[in-house]
OpenMM code with the backbone's topology and positions (N, CA, C; nanometers):
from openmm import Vec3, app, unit

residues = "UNK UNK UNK UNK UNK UNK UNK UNK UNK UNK UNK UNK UNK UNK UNK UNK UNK UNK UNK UNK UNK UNK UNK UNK UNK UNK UNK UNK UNK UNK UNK UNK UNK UNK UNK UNK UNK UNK UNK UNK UNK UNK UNK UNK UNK UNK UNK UNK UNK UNK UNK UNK UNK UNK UNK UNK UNK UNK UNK UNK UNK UNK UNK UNK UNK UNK UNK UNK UNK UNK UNK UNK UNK UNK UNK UNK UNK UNK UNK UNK UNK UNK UNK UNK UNK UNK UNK UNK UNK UNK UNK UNK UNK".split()
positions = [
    Vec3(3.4458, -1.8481, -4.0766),
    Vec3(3.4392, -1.9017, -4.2115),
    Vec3(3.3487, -2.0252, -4.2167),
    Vec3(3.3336, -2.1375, -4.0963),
    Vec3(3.2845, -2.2354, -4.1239),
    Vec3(3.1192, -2.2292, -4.1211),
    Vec3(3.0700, -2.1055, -4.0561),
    Vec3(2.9225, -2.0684, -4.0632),
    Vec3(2.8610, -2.0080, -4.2466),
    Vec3(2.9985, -1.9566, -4.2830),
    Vec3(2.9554, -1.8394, -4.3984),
    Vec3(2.9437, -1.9012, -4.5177),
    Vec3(2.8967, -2.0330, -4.5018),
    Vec3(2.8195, -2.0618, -4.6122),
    Vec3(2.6572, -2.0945, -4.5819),
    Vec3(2.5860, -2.0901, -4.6842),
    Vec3(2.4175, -2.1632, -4.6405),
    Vec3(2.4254, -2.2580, -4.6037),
    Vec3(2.5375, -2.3603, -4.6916),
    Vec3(2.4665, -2.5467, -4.6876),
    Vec3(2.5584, -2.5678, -4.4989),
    Vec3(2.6148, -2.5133, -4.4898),
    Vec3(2.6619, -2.5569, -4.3473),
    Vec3(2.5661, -2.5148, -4.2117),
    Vec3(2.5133, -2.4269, -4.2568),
    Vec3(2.4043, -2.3269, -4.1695),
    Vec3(2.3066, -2.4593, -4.2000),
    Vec3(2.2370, -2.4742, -4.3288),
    Vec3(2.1599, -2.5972, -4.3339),
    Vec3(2.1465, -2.7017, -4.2592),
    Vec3(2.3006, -2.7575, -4.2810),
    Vec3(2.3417, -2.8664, -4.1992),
    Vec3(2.3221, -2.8440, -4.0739),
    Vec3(2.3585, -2.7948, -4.0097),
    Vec3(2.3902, -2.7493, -3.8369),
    Vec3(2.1976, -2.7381, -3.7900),
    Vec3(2.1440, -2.6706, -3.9146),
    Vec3(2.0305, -2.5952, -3.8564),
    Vec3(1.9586, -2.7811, -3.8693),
    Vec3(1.9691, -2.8496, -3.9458),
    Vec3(1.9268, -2.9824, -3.9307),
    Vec3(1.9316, -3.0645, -3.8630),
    Vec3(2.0745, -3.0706, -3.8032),
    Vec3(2.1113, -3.1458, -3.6993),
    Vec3(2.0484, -3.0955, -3.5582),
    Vec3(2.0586, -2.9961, -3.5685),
    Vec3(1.9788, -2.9357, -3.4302),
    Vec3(1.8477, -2.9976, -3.4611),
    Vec3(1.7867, -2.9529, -3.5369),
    Vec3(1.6192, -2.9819, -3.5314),
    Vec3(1.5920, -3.1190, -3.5043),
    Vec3(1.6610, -3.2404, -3.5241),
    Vec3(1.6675, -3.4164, -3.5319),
    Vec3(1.6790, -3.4147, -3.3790),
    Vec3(1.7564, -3.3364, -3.3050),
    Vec3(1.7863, -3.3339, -3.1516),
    Vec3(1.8361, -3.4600, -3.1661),
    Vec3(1.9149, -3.5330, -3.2182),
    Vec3(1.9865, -3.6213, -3.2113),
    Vec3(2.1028, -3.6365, -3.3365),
    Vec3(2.2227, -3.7590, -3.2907),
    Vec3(2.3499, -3.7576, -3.3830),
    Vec3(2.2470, -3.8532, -3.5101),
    Vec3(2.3064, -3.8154, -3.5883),
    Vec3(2.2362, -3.8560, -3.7561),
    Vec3(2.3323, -3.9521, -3.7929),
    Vec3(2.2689, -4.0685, -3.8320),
    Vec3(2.4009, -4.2160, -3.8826),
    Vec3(2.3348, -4.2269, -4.0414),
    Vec3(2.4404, -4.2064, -4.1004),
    Vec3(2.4058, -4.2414, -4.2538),
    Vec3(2.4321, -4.1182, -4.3737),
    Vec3(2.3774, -4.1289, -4.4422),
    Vec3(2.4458, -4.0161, -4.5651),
    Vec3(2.2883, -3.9153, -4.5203),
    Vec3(2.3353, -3.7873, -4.4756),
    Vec3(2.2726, -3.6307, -4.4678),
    Vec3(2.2362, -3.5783, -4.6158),
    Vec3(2.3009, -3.6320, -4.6843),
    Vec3(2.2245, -3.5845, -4.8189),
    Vec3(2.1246, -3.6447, -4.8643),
    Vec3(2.0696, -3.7614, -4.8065),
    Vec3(1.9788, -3.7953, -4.8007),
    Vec3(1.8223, -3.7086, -4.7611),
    Vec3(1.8766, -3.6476, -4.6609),
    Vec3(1.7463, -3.5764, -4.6091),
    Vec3(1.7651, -3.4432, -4.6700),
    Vec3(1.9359, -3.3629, -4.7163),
    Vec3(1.8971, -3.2493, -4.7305),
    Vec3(1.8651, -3.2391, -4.9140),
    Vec3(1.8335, -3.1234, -4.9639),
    Vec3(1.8684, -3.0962, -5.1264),
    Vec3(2.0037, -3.0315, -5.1124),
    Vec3(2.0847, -3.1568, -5.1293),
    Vec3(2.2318, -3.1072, -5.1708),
    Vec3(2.2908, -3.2536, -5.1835),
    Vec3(2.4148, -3.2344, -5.3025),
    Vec3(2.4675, -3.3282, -5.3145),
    Vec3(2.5243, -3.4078, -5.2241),
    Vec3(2.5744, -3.5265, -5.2224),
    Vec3(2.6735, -3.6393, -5.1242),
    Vec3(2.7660, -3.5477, -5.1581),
    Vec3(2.8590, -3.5320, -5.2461),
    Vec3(2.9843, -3.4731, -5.2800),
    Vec3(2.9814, -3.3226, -5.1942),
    Vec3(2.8710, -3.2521, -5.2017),
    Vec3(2.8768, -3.1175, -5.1099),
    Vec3(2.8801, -3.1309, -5.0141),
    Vec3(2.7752, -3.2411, -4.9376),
    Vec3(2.7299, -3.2130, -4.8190),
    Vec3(2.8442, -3.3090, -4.7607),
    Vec3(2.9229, -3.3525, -4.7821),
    Vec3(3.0578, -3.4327, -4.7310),
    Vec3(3.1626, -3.3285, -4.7036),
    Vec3(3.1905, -3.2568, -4.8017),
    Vec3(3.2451, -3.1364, -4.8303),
    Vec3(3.2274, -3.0163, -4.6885),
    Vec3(3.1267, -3.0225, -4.7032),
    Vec3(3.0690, -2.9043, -4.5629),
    Vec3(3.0614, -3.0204, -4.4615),
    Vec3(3.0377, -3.1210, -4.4406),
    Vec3(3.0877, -3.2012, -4.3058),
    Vec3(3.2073, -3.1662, -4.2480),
    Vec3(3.2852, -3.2071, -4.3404),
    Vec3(3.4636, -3.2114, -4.3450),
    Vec3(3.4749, -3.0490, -4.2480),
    Vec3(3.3962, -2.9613, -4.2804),
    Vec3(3.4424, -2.8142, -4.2700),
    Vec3(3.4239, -2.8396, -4.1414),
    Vec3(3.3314, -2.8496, -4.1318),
    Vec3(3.2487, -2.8412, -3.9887),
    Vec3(3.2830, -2.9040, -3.8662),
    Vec3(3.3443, -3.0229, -3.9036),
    Vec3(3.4118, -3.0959, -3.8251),
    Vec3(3.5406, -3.0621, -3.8051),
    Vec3(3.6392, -3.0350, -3.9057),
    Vec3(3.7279, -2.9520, -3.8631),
    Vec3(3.7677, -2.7840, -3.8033),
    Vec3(3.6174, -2.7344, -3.8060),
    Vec3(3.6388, -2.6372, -3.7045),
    Vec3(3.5692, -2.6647, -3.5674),
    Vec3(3.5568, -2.7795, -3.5549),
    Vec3(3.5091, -2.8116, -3.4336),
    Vec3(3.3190, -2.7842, -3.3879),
    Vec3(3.2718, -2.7481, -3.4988),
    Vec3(3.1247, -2.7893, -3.4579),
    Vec3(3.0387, -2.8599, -3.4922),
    Vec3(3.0722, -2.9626, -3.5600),
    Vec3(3.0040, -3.1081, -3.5251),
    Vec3(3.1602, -3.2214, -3.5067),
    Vec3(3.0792, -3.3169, -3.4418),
    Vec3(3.1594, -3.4701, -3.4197),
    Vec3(3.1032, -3.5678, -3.4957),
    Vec3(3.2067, -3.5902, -3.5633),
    Vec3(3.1638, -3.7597, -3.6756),
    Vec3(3.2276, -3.8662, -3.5758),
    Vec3(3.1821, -3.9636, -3.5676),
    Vec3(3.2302, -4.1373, -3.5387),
    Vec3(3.2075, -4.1935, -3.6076),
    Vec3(3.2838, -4.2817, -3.6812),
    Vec3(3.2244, -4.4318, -3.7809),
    Vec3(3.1640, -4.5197, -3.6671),
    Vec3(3.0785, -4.5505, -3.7378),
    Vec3(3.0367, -4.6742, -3.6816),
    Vec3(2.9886, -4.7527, -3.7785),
    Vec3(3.0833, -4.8429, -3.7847),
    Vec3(3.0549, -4.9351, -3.9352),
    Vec3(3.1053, -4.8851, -4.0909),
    Vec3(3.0056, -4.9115, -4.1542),
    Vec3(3.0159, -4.8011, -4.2793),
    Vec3(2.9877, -4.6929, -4.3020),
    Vec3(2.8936, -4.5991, -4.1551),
    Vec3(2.8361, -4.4996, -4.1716),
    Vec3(2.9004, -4.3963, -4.0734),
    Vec3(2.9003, -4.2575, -4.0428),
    Vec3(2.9531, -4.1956, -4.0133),
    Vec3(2.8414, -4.1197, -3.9109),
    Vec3(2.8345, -4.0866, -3.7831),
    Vec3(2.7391, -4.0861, -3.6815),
    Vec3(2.7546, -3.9083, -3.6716),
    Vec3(2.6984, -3.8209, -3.6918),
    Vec3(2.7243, -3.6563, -3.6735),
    Vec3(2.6542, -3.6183, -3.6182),
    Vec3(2.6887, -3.5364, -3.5196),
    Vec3(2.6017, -3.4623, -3.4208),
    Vec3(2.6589, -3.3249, -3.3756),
    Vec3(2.6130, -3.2217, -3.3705),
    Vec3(2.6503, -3.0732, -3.3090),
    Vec3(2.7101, -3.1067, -3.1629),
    Vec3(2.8456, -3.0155, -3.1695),
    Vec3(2.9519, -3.0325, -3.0421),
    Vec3(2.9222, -2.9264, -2.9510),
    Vec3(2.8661, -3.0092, -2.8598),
    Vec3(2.7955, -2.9410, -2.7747),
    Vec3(2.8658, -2.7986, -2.7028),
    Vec3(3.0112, -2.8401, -2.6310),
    Vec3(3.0694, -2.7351, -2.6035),
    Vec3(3.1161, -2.6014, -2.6842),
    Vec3(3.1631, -2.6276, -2.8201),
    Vec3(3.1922, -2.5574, -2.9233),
    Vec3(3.0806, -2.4568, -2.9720),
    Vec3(2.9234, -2.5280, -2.9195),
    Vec3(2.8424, -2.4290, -2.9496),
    Vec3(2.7892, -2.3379, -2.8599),
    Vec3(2.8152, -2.3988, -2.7603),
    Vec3(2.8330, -2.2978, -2.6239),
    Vec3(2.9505, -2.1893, -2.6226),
    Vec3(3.0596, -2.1651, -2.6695),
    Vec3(3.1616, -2.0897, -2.6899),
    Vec3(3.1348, -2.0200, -2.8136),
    Vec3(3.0599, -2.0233, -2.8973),
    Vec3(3.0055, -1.9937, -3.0241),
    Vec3(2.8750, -1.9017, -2.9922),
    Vec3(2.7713, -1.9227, -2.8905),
    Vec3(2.7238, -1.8488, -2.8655),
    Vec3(2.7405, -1.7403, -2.7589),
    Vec3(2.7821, -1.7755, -2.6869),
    Vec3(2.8802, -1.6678, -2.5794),
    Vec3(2.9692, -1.5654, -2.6763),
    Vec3(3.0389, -1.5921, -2.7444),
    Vec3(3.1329, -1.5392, -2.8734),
    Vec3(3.0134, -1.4278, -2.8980),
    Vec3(2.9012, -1.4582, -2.9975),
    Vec3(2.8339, -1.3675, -3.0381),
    Vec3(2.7020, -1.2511, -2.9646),
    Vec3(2.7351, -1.3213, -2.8431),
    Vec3(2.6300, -1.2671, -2.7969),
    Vec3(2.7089, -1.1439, -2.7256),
    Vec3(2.8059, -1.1580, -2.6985),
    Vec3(2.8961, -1.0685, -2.6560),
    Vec3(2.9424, -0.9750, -2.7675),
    Vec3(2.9517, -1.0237, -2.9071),
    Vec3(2.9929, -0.8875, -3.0137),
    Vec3(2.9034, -0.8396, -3.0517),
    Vec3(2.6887, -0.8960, -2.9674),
    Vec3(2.6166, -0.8598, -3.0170),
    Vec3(2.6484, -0.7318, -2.9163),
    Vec3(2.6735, -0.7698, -2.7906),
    Vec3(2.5936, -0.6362, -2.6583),
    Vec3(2.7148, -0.5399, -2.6884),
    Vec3(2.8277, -0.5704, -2.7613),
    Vec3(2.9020, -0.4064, -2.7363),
    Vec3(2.8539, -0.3741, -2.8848),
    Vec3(2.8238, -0.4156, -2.9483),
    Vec3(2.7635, -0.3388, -3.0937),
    Vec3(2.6094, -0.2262, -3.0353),
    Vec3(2.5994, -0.3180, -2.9359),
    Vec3(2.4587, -0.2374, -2.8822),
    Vec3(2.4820, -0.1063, -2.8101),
    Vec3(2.6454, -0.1353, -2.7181),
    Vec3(2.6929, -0.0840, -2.6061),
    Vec3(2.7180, 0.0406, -2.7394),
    Vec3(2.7705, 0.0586, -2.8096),
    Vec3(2.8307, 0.1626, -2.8772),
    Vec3(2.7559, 0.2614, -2.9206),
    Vec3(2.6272, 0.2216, -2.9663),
    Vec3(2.5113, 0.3247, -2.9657),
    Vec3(2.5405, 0.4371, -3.1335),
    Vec3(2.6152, 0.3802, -3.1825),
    Vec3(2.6528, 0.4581, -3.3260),
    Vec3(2.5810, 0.3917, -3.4570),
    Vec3(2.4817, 0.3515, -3.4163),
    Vec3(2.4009, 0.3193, -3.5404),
    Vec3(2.3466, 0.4064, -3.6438),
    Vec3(2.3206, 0.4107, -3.7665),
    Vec3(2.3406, 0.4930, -3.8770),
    Vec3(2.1293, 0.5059, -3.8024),
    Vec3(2.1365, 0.6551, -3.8976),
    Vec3(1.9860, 0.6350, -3.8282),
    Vec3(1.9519, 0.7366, -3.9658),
    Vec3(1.8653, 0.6487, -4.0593),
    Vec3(1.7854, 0.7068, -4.1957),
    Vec3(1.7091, 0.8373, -4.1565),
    Vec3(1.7358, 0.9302, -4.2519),
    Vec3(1.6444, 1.0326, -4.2590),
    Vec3(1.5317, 1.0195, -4.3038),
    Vec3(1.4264, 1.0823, -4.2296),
    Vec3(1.2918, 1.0426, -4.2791),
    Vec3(1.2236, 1.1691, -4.3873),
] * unit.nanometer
topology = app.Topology()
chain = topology.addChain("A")
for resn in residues:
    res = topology.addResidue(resn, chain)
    for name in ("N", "CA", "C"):
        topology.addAtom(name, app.Element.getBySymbol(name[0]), res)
């Protein structure tokens, strides 16, 4: 659930690209509201793939490193038995 929106995919896909934790309001850099993009923090952080720290008045976020390692292992594995199964629909030409 916490991937299956865009603005969180956004987020995540942002934070990766900075290669570093981001201090300050993210709606700053993205097109999306403070009120949303707080909103999809909250998510994100409570399913465990990013980490907030205050520091000060600002809130420090960065992608959890282990969580995304278990996240890709996860899919890469429901990719190879989707492969393993070999029952793909195949269009008539």
């Amino acid at each position: 659930k916490a991937l299956a929106h865009p603005a969180r995919l956004r987020i995540l896909q942002f934070l990766a690209e900075t290669q570093t934790c981001i201090t300050g309001d993210i709606s700053d850099e993205l097109p999306l509201g403070r009120t949303t993009v707080n909103q999809h923090l909250k998510e994100l952080k409570d399913n465990g793939l990013i980490i907030g720290q205050i520091e000060g008045v600002k809130t420090q976020y960065c992608i959890a490193p282990d969580k995304l390692k278990l996240l890709k292992e996860v899919l890469v594995g429901f990719l190879e038995k989707i492969e393993k199964a070999d029952n793909f629909c195949v269009k008539n030409a």
